[in-house]
C-alpha positions, 0 to 999 in steps of 0.5 A: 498474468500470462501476458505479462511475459509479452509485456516491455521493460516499462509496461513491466514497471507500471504494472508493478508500479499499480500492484504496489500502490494497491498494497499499500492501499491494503496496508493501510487499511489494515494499520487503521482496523488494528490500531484505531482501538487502542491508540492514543489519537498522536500516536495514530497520526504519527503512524499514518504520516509514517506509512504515507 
């Protein structure tokens, strides 16, 4: 993270572009353990779609 303070305008933005997409990678991970149990499968597609 200490380099970060060298880092230009865009490599700042690409960086924070990777972080993002690895959390909702995360997210939705975790959407489909909490709700695979107990949604009806229309429901659960719909959700996805949502947060895709």
């Amino acid at each position: 993270m200490a380099d970060v303070q060298d880092y230009s305008l865009r490599q700042i933005e690409t960086f924070l572009a990777a972080i993002d997409a690895e959390d909702r990678a995360a997210n939705r991970v975790a959407l489909i353990a909490a709700r695979a149990a107990n949604a009806k499968p229309e429901d659960f597609k719909r959700l996805l779609k949502d947060f895709a």
